[in-house]
C-alpha positions in Angstrom: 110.0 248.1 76.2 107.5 247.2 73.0 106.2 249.9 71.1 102.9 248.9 72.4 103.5 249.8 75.8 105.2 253.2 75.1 102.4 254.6 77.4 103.1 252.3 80.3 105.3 253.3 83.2 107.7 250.9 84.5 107.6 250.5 88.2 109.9 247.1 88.0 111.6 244.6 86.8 111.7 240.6 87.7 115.2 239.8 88.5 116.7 236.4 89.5 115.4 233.8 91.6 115.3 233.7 95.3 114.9 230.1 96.7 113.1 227.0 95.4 109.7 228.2 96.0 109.0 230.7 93.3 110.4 234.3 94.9 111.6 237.0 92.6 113.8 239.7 93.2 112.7 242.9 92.0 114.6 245.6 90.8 112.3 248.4 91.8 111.9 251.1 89.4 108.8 253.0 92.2 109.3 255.5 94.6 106.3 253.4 96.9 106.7 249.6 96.2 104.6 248.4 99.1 101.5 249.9 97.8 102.5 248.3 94.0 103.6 245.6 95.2 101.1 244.7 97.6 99.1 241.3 98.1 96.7 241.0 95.2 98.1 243.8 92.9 97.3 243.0 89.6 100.8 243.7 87.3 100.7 243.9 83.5 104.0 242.8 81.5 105.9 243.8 78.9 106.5 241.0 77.1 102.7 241.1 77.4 102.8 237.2 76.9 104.0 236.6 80.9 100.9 238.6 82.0 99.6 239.8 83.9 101.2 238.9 87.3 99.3 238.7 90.4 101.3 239.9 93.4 100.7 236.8 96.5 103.2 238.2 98.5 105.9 240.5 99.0 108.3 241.2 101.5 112.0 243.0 102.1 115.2 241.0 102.8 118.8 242.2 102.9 117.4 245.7 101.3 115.9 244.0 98.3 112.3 243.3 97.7 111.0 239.8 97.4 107.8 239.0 95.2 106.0 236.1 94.8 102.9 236.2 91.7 100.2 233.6 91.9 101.2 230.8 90.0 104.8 230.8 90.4 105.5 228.0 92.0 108.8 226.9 92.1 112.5 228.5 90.9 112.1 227.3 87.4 108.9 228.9 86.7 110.7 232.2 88.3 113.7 231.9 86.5 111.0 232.2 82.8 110.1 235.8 84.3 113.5 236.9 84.6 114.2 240.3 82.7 110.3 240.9 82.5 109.2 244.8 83.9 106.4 245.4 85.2 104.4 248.2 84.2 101.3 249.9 84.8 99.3 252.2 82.7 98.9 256.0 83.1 95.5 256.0 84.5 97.3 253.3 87.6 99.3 256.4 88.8 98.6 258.1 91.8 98.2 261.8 92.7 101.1 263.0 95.4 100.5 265.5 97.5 104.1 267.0 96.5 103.4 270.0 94.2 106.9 269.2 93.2 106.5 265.5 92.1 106.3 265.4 88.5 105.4 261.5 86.7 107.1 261.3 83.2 104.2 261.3 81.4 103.4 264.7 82.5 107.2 266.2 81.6 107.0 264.7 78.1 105.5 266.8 75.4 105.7 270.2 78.0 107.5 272.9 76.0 110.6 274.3 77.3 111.4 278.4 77.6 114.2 280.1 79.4 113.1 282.6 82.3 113.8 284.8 80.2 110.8 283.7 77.8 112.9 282.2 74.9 112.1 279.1 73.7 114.2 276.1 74.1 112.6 273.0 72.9 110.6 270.0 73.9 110.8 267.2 76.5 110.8 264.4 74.5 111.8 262.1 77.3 113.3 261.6 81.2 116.5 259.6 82.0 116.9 258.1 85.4 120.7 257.7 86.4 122.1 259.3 89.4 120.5 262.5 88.5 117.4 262.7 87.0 117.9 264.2 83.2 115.0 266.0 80.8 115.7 265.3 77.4 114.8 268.3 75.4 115.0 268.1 71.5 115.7 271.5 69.9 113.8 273.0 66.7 117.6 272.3 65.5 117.7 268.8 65.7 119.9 268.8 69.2 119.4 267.2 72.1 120.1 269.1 75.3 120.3 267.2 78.8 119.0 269.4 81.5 119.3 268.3 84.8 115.9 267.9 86.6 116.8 270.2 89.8 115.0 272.9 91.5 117.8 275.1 91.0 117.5 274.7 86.8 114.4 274.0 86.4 112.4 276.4 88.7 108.5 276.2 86.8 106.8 273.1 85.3 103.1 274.6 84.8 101.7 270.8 83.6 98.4 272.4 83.0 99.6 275.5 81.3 102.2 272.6 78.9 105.2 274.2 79.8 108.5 274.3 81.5 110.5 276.7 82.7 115.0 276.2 82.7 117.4 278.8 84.6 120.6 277.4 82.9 124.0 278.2 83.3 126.0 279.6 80.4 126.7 277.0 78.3 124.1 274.4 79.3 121.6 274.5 75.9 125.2 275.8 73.5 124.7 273.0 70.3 128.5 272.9 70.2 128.0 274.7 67.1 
């Protein structure tokens, strides 16, 4: 991702060809791709240059989401999107009604205390691998990878701008 789109929130990105008429596998990156990826969604890009994207039509086959944009007419035009992601700005994000559902924008910049009240650090960013990770960059210098789990992190007051970490021993050590 550019530095201009440090605010945008990826919610795919255009993988290989599928067919002669212009299809695209996406590798979804959205916990509800038929709503993004809907008829007549409107997609930005990053590289900006390839946008936006206009979703014609989408559909699932063999478990993996075919898209094809307006435009994108056969498998050579497709094959020029490869690698693109598809993002969507803050203000594109909807509400859930799961008090526990947190966007990344919302985790980054919360500060981070133990339940104890000591202060840990900052979410400075969110990793999405197997496990969800917050990234939380000590007044040290450190960088500590807490696992995003109910179980170790059982409080994130958004509105209040902080977090709240039950670790184990040894979790936030600095191997100092």
């Amino acid at each position: 991702m550019t530095e201009a789109n440090d605010q945008r929130i990826v919610v795919g990105r255009i993988g290989r060809a599928h067919g002669v008429r212009g299809e695209l596998a996406i590798d979804v990156r959205t916990d509800d791709p038929d709503l993004r990826f809907a008829p007549g969604t409107v997609l930005d890009t990053d590289p900006a240059s390839t946008g936006p994207l206009t979703v014609e039509k989408s559909r699932w086959h063999s478990g993996r989401l075919l898209v094809r944009f307006a435009g994108v007419d056969d498998r050579t035009a497709a094959e020029n999107l490869r690698g693109t992601w598809l993002v969507v700005g803050p203000d594109d994000l909807y509400a859930s009604d799961d008090p526990d559902d947190f966007h990344d924008l919302e985790l980054i910049g919360l500060a981070v205390v133990t339940v104890a009240g000591e202060p840990v650090g900052t979410v400075t960013e969110v990793r999405h691998h197997a496990q969800d990770l917050l990234v939380i960059h000590r007044e040290t210098g450190e960088e500590v990878l807490v696992p995003f789990v109910a179980a170790l992190v059982p409080e994130v007051d958004v509105a209040g701008g902080r977090l709240v970490v039950d670790p184990p021993p040894g979790l936030l050590d600095d191997g100092s």
